[in-house]
HTML snippet that shows the backbone in 3Dmol.js (N, CA, C, O; Angstrom):
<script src="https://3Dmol.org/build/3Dmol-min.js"></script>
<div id="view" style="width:600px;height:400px;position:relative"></div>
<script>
const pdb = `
ATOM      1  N   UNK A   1      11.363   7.549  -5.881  1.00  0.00           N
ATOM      2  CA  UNK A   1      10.547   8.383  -5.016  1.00  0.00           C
ATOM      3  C   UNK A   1       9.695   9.360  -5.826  1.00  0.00           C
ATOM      4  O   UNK A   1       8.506   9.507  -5.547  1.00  0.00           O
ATOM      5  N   UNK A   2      10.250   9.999  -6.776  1.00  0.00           N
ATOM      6  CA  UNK A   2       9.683  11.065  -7.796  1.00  0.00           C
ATOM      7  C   UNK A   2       8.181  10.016  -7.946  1.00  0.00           C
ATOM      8  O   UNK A   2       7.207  10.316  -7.255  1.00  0.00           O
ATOM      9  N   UNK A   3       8.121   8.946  -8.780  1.00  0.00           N
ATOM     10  CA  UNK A   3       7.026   8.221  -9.375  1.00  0.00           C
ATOM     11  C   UNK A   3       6.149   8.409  -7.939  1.00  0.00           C
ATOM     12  O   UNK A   3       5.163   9.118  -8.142  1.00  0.00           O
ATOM     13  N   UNK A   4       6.267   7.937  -6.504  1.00  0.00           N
ATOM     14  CA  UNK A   4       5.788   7.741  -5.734  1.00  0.00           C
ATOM     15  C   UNK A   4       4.332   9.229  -5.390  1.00  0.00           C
ATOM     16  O   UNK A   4       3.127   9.305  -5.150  1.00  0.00           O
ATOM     17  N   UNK A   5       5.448  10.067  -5.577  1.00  0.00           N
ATOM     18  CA  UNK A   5       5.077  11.632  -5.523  1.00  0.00           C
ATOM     19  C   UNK A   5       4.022  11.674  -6.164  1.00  0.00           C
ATOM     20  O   UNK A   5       2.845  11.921  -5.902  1.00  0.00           O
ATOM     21  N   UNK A   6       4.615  11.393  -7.068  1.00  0.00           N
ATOM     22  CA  UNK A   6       3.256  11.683  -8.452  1.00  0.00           C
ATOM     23  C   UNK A   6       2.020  10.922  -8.350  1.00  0.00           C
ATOM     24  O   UNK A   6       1.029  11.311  -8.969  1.00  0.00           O
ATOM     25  N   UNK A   7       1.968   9.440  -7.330  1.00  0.00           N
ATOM     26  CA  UNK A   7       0.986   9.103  -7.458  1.00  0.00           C
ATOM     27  C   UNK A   7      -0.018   9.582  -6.647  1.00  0.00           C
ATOM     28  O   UNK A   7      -1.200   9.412  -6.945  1.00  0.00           O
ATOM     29  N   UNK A   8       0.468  10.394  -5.259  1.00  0.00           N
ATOM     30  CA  UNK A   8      -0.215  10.460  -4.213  1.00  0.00           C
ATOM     31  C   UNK A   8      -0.899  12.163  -4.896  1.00  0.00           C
ATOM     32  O   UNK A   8      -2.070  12.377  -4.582  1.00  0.00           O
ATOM     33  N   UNK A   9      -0.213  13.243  -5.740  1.00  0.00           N
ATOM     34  CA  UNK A   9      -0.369  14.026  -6.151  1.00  0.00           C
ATOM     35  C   UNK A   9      -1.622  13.345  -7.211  1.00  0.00           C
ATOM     36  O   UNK A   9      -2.834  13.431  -7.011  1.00  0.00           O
ATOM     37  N   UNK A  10      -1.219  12.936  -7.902  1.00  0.00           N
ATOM     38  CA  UNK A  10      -2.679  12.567  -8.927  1.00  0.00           C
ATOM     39  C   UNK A  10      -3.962  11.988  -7.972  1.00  0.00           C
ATOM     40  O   UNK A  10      -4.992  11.820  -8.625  1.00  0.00           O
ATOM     41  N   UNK A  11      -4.032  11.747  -6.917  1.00  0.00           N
ATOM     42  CA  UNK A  11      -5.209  11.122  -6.055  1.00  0.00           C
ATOM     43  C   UNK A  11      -5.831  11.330  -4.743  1.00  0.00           C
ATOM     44  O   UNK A  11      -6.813  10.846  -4.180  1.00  0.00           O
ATOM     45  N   UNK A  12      -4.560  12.589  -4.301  1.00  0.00           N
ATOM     46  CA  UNK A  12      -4.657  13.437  -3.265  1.00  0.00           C
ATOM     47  C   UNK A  12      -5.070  14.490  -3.629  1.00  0.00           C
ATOM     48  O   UNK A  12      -4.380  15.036  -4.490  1.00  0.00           O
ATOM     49  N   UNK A  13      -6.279  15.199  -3.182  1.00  0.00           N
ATOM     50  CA  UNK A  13      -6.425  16.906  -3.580  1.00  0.00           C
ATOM     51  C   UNK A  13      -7.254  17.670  -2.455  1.00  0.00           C
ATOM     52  O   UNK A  13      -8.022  17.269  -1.581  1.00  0.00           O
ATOM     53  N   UNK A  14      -6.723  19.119  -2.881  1.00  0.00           N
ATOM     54  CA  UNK A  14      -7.474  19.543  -1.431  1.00  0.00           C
ATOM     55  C   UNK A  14      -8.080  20.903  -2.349  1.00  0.00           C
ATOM     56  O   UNK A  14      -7.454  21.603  -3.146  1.00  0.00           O
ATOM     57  N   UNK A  15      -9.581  21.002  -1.914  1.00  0.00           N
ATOM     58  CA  UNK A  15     -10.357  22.461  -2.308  1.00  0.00           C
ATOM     59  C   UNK A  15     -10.571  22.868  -1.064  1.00  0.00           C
ATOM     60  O   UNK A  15     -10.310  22.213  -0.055  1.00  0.00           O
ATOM     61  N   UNK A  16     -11.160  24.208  -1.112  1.00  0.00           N
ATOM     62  CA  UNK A  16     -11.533  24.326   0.017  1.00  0.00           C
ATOM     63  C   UNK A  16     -13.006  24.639   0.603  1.00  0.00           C
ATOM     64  O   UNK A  16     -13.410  25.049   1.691  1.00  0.00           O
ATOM     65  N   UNK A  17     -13.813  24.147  -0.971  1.00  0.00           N
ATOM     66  CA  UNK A  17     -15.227  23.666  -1.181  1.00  0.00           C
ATOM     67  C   UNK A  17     -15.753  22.317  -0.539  1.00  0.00           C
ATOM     68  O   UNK A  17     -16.879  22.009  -0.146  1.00  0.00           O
ATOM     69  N   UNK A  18     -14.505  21.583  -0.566  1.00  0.00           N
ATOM     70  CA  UNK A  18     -13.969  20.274   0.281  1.00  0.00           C
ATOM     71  C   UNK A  18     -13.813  19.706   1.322  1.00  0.00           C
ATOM     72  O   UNK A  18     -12.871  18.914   1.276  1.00  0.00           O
ATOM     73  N   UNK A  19     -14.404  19.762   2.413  1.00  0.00           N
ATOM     74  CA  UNK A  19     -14.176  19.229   3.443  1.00  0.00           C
ATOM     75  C   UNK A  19     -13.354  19.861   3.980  1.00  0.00           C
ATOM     76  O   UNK A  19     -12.416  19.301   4.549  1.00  0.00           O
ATOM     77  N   UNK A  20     -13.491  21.268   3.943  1.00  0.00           N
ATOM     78  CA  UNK A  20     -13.242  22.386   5.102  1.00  0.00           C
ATOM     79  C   UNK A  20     -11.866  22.474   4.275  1.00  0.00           C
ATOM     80  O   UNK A  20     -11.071  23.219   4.848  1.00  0.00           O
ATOM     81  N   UNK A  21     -11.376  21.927   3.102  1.00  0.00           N
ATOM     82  CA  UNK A  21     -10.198  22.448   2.519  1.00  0.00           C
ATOM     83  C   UNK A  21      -9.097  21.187   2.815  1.00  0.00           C
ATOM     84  O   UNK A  21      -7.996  21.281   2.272  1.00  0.00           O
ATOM     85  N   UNK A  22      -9.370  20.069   3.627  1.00  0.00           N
ATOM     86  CA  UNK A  22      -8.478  19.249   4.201  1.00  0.00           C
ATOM     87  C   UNK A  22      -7.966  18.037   2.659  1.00  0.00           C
ATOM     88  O   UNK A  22      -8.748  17.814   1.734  1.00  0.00           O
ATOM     89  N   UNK A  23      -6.692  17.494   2.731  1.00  0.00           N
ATOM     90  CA  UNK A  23      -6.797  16.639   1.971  1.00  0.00           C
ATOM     91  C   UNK A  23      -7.609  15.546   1.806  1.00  0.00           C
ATOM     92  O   UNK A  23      -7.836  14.934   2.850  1.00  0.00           O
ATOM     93  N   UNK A  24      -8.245  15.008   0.545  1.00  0.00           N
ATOM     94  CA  UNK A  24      -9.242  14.293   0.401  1.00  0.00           C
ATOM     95  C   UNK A  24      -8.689  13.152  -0.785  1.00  0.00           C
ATOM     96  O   UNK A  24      -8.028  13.482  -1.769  1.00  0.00           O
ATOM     97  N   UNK A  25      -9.128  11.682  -0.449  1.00  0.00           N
ATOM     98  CA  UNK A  25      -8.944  11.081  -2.040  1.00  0.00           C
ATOM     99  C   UNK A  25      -9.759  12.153  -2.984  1.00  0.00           C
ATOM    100  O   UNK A  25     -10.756  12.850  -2.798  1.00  0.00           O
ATOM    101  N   UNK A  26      -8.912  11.964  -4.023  1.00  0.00           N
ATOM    102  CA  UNK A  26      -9.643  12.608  -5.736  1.00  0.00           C
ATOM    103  C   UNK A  26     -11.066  11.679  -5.588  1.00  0.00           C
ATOM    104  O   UNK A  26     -11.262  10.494  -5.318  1.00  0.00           O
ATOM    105  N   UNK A  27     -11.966  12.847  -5.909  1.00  0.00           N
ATOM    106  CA  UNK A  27     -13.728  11.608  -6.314  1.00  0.00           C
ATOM    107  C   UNK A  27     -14.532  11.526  -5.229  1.00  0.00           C
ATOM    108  O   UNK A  27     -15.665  11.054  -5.313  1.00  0.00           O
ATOM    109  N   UNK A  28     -13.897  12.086  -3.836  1.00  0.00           N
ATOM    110  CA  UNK A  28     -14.316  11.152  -2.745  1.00  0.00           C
ATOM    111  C   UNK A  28     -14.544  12.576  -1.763  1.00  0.00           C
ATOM    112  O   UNK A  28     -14.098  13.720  -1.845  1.00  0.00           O
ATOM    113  N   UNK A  29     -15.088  12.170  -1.199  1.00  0.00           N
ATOM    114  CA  UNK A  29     -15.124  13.184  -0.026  1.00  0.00           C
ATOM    115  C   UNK A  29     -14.415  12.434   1.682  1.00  0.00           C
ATOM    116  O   UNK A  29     -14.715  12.884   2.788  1.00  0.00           O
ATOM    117  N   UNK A  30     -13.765  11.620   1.513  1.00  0.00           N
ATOM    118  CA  UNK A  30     -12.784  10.797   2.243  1.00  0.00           C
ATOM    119  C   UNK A  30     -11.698  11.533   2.579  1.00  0.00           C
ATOM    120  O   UNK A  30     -10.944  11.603   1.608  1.00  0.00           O
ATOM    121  N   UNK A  31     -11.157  12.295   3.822  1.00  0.00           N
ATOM    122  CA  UNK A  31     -10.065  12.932   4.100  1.00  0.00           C
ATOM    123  C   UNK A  31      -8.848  11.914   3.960  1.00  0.00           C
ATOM    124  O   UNK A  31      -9.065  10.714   3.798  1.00  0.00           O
ATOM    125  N   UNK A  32      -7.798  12.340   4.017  1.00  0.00           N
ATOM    126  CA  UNK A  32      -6.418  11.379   3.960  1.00  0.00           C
ATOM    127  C   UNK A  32      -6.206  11.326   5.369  1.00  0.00           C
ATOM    128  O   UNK A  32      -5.912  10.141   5.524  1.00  0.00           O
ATOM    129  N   UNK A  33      -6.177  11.765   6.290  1.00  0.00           N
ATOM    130  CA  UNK A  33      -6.801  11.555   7.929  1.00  0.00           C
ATOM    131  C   UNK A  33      -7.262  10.179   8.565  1.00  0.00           C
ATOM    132  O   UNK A  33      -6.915   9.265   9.312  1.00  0.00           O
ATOM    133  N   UNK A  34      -8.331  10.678   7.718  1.00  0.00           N
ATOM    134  CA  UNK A  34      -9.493   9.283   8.277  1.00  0.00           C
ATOM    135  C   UNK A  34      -9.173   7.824   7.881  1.00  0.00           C
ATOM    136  O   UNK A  34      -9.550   6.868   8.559  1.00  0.00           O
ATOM    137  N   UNK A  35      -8.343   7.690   6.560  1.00  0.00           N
ATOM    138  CA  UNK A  35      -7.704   6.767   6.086  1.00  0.00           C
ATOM    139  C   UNK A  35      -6.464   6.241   7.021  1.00  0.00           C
ATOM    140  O   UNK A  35      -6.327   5.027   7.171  1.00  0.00           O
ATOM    141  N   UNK A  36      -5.842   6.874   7.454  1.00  0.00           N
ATOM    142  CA  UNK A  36      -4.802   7.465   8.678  1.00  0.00           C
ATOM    143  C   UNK A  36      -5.283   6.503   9.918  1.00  0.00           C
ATOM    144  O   UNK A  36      -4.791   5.453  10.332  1.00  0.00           O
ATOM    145  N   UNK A  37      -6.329   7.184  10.319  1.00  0.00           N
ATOM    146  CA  UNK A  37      -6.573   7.234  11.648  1.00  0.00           C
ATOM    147  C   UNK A  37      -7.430   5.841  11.940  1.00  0.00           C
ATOM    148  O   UNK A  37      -7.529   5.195  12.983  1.00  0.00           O
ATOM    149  N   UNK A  38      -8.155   5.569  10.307  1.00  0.00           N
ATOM    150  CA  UNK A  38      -8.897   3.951  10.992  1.00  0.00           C
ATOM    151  C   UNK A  38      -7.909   2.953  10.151  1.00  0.00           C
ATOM    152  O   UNK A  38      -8.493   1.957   9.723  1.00  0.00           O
ATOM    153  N   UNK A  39      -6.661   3.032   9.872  1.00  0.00           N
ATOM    154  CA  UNK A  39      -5.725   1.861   9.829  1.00  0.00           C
ATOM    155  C   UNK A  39      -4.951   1.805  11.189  1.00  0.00           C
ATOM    156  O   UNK A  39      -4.402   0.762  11.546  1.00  0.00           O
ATOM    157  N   UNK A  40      -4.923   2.776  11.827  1.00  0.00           N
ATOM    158  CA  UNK A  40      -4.039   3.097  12.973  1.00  0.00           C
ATOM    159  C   UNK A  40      -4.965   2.037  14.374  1.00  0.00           C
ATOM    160  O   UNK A  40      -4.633   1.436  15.396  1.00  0.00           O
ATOM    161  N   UNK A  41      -6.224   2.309  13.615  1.00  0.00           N
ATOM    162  CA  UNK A  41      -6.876   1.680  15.003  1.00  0.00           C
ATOM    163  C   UNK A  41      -7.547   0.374  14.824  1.00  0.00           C
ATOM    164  O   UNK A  41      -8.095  -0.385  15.623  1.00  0.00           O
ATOM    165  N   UNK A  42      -7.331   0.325  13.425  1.00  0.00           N
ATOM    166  CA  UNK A  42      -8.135  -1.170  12.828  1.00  0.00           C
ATOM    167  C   UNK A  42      -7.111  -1.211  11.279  1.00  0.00           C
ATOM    168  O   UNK A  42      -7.395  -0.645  10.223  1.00  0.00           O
ATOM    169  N   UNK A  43      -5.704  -2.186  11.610  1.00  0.00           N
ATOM    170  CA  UNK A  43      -4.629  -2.297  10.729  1.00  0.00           C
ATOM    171  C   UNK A  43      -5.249  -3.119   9.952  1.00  0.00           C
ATOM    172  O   UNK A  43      -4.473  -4.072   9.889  1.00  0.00           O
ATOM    173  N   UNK A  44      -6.404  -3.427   9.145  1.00  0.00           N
ATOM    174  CA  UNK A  44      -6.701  -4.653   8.383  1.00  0.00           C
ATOM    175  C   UNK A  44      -7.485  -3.477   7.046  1.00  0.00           C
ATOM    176  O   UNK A  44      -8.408  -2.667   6.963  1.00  0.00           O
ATOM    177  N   UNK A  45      -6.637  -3.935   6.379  1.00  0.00           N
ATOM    178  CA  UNK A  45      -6.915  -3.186   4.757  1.00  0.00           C
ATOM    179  C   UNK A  45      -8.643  -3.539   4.135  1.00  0.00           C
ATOM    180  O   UNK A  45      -9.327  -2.777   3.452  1.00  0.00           O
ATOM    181  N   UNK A  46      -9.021  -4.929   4.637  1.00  0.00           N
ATOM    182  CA  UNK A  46      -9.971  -5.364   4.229  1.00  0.00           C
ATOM    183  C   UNK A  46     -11.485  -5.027   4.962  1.00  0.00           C
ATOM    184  O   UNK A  46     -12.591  -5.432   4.603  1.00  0.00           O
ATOM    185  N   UNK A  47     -11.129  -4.119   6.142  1.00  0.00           N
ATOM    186  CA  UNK A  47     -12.086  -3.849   7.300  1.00  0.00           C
ATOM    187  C   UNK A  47     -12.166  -2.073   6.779  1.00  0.00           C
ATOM    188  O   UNK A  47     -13.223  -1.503   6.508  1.00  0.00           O
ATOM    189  N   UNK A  48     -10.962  -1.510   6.737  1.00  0.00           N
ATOM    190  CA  UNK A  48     -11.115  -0.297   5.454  1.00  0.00           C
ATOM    191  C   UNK A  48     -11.884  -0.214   4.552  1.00  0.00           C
ATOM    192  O   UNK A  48     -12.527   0.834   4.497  1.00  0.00           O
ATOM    193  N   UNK A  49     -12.115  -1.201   3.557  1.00  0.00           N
ATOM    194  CA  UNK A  49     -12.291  -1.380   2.051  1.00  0.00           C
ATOM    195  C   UNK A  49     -13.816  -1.557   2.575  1.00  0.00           C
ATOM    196  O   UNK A  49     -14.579  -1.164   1.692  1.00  0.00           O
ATOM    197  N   UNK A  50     -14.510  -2.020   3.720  1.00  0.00           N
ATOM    198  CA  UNK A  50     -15.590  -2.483   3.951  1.00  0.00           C
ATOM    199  C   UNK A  50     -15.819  -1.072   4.983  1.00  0.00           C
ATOM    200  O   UNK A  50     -17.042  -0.965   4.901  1.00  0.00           O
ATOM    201  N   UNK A  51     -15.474  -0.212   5.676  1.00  0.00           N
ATOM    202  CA  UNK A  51     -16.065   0.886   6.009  1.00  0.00           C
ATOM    203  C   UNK A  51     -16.212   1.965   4.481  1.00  0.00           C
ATOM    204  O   UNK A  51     -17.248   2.629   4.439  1.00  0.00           O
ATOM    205  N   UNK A  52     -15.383   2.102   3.480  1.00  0.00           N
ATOM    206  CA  UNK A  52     -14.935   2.937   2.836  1.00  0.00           C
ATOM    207  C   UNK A  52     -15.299   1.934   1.182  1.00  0.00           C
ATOM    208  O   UNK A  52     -14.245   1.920   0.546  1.00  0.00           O
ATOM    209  N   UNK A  53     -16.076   1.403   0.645  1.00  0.00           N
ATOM    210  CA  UNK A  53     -16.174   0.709  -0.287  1.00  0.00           C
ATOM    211  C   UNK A  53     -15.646   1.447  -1.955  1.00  0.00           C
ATOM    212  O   UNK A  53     -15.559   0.828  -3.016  1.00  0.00           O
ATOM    213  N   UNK A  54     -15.403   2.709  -1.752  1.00  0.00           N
ATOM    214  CA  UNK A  54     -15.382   3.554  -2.983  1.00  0.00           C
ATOM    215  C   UNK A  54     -13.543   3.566  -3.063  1.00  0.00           C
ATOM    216  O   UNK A  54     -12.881   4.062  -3.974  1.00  0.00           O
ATOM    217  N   UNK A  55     -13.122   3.013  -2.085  1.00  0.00           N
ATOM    218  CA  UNK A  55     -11.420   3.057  -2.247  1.00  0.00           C
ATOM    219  C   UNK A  55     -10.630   2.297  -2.717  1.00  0.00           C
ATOM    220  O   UNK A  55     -11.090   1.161  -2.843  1.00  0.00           O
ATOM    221  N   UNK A  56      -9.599   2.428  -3.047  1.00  0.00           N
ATOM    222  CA  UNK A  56      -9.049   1.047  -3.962  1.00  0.00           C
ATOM    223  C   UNK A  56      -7.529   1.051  -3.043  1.00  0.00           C
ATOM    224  O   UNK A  56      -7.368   1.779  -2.064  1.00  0.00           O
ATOM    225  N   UNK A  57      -6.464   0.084  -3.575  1.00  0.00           N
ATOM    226  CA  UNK A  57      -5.518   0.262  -2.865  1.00  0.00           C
ATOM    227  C   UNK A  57      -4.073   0.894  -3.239  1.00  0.00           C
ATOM    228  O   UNK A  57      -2.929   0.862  -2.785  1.00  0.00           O
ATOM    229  N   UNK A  58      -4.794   1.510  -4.363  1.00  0.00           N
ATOM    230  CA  UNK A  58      -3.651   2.927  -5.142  1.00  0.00           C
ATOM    231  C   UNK A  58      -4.334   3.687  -4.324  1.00  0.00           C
ATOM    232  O   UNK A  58      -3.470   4.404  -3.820  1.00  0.00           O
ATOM    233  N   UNK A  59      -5.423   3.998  -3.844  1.00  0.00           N
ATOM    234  CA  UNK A  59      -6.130   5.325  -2.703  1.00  0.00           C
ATOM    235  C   UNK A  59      -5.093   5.268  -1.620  1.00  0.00           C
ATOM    236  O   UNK A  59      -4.196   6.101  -1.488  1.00  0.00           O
ATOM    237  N   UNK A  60      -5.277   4.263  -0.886  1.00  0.00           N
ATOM    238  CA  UNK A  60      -4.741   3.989   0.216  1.00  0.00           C
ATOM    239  C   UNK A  60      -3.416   3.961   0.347  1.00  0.00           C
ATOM    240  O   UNK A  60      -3.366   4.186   1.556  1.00  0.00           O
ATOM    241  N   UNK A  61      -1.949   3.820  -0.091  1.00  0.00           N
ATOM    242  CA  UNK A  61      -0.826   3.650  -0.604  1.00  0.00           C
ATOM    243  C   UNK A  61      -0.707   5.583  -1.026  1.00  0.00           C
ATOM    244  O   UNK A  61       0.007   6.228  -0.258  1.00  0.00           O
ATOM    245  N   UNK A  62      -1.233   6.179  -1.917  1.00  0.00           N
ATOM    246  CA  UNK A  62      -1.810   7.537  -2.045  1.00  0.00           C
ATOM    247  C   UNK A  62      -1.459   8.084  -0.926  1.00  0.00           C
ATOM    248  O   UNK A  62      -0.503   8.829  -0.708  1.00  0.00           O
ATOM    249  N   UNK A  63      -2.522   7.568   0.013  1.00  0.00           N
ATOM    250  CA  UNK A  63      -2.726   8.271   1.327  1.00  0.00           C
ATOM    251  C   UNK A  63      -1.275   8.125   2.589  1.00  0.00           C
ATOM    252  O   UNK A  63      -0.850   9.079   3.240  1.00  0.00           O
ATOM    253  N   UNK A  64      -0.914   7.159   2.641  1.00  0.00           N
ATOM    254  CA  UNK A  64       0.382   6.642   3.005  1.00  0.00           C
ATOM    255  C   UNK A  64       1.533   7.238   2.656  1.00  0.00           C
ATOM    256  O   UNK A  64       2.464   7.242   3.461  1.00  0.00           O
ATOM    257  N   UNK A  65       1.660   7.852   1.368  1.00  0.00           N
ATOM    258  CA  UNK A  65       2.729   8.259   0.957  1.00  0.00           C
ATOM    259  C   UNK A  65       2.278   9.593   1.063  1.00  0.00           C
ATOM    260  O   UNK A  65       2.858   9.650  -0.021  1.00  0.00           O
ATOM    261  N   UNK A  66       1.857  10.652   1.260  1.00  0.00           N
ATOM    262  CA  UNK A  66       1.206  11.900   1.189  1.00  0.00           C
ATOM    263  C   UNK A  66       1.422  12.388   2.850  1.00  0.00           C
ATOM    264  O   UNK A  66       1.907  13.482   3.137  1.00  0.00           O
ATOM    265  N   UNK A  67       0.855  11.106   4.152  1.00  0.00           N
ATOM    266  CA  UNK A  67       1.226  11.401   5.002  1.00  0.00           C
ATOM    267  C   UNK A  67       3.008  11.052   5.123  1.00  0.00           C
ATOM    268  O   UNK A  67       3.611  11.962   5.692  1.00  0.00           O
ATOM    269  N   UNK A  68       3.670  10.165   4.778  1.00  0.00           N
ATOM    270  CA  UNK A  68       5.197  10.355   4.702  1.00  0.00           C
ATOM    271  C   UNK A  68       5.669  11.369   4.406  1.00  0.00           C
ATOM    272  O   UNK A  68       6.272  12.117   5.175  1.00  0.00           O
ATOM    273  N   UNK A  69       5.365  11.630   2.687  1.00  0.00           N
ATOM    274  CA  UNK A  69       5.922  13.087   2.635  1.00  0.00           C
ATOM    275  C   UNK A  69       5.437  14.414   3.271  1.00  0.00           C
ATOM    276  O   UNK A  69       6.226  15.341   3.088  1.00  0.00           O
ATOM    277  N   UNK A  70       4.208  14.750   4.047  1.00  0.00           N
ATOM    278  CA  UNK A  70       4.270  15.432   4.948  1.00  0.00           C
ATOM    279  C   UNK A  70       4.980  15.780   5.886  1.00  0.00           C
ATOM    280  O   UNK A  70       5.545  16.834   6.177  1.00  0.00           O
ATOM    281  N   UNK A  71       4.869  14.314   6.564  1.00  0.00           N
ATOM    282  CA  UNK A  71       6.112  14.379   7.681  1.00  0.00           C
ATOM    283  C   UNK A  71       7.725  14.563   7.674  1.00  0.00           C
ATOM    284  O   UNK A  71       8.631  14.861   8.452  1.00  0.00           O
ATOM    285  N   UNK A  72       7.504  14.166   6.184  1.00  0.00           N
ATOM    286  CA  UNK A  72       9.107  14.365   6.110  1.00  0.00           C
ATOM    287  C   UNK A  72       9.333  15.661   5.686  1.00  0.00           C
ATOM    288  O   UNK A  72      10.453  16.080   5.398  1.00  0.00           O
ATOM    289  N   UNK A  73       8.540  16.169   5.648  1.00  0.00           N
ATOM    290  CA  UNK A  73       9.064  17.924   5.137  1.00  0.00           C
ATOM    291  C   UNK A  73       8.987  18.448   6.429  1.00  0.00           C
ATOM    292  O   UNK A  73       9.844  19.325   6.545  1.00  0.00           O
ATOM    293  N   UNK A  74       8.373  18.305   7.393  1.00  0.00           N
ATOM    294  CA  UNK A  74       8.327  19.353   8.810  1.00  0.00           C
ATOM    295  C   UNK A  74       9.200  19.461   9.167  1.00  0.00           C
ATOM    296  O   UNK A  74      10.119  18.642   9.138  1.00  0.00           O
ATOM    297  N   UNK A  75       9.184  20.970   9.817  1.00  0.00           N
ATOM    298  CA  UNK A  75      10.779  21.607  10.165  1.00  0.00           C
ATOM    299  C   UNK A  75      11.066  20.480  11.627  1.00  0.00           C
ATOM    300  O   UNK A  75      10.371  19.537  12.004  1.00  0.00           O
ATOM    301  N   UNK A  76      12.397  21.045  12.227  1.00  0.00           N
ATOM    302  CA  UNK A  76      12.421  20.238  13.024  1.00  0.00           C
ATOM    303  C   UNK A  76      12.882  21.220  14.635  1.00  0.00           C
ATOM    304  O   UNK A  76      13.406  22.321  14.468  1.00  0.00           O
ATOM    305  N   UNK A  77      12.705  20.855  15.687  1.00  0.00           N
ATOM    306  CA  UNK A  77      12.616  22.158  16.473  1.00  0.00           C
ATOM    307  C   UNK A  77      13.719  21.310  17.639  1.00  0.00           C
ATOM    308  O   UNK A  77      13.606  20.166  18.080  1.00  0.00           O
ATOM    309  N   UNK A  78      14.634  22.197  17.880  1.00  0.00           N
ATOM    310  CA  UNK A  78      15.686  22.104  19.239  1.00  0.00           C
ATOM    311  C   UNK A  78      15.692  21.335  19.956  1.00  0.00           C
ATOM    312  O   UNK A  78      15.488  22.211  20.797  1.00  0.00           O
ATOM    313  N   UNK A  79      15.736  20.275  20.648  1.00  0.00           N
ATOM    314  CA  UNK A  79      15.543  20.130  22.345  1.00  0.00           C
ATOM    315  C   UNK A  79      15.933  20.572  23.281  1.00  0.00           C
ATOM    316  O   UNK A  79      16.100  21.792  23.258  1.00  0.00           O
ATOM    317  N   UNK A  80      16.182  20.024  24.223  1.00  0.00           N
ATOM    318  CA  UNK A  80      16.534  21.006  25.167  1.00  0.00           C
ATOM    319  C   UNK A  80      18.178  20.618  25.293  1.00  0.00           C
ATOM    320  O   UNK A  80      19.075  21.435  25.501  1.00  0.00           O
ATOM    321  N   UNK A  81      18.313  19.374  25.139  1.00  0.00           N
ATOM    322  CA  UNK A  81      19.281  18.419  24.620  1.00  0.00           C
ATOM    323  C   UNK A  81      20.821  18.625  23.995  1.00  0.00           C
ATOM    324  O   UNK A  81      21.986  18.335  24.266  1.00  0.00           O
ATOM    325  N   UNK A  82      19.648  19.670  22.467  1.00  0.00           N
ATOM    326  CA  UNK A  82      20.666  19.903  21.571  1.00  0.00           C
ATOM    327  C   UNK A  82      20.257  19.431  20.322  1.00  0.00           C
ATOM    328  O   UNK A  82      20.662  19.837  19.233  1.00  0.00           O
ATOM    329  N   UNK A  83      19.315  18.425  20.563  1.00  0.00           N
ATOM    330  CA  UNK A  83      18.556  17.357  19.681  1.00  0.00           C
ATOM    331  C   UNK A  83      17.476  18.299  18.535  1.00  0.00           C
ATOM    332  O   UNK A  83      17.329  19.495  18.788  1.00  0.00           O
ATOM    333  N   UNK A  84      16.967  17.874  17.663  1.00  0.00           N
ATOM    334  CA  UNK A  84      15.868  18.325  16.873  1.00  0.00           C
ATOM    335  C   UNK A  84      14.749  17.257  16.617  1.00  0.00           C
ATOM    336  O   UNK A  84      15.006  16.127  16.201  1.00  0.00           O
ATOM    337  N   UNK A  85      13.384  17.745  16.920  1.00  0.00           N
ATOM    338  CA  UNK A  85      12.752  16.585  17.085  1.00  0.00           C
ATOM    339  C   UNK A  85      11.471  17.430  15.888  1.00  0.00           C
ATOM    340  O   UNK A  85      11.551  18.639  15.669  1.00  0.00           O
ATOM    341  N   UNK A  86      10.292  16.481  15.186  1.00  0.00           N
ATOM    342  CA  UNK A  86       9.412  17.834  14.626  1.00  0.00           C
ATOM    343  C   UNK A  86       8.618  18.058  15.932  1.00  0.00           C
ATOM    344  O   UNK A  86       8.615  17.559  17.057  1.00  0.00           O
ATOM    345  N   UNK A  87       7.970  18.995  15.305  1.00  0.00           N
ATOM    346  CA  UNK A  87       6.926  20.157  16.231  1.00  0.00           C
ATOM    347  C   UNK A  87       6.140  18.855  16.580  1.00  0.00           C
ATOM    348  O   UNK A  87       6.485  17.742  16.184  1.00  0.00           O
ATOM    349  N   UNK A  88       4.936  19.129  17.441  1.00  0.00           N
ATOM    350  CA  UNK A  88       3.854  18.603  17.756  1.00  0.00           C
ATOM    351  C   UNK A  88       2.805  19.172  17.117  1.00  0.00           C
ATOM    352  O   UNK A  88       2.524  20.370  17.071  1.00  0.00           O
ATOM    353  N   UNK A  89       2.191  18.178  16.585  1.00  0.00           N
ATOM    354  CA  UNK A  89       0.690  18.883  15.082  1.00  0.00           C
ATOM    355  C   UNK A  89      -0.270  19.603  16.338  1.00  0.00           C
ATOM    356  O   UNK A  89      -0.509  19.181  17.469  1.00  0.00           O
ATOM    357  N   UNK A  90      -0.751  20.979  15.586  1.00  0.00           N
ATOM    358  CA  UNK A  90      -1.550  21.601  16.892  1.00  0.00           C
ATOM    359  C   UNK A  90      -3.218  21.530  16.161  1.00  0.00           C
ATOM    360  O   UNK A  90      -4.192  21.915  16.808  1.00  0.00           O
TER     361      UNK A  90
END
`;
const viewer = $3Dmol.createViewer("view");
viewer.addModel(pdb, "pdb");
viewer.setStyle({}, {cartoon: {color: "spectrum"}});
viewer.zoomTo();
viewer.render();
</script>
């Protein structure tokens, strides 16, 4: 997992000269979002690579693992249950 870290850290970066500060591939002005959000709605790596031609598939994998470890760090909040579920992104 450590190696994994490191790759999304070497290719993930965020300024806040940058695209409002949001994470971005390194080089690119490509949020880790948008990478996100058009595999979510168009799962074909090769329909990516053809909206996004400047990406490779250490970018993408990058981006994948960056949103994992995001998610896996969020706290986690009560239910009503008893349960802990994470927050809802606002």
């Amino acid at each position: 997992m450590a190696a994994e870290q490191r790759t999304y850290q070497e290719r993930i970066t965020q300024d806040p000269e940058v695209m409002v500060g949001k994470p971005v591939v390194r080089g690119t002005r490509i949020p880790v979002e948008r990478v996100i959000q058009h595999l979510a709605e168009t799962p074909d790596i090769e329909d990516l690579f053809a909206a996004y031609p400047e990406l490779t598939i250490e970018d993408v994998k990058a981006c994948l693992e960056y949103a994992h470890d995001t998610l896996r760090r969020r706290p986690r909040l009560p239910r009503r249950d008893g349960a802990h579920v994470a927050p809802a992104h606002v």
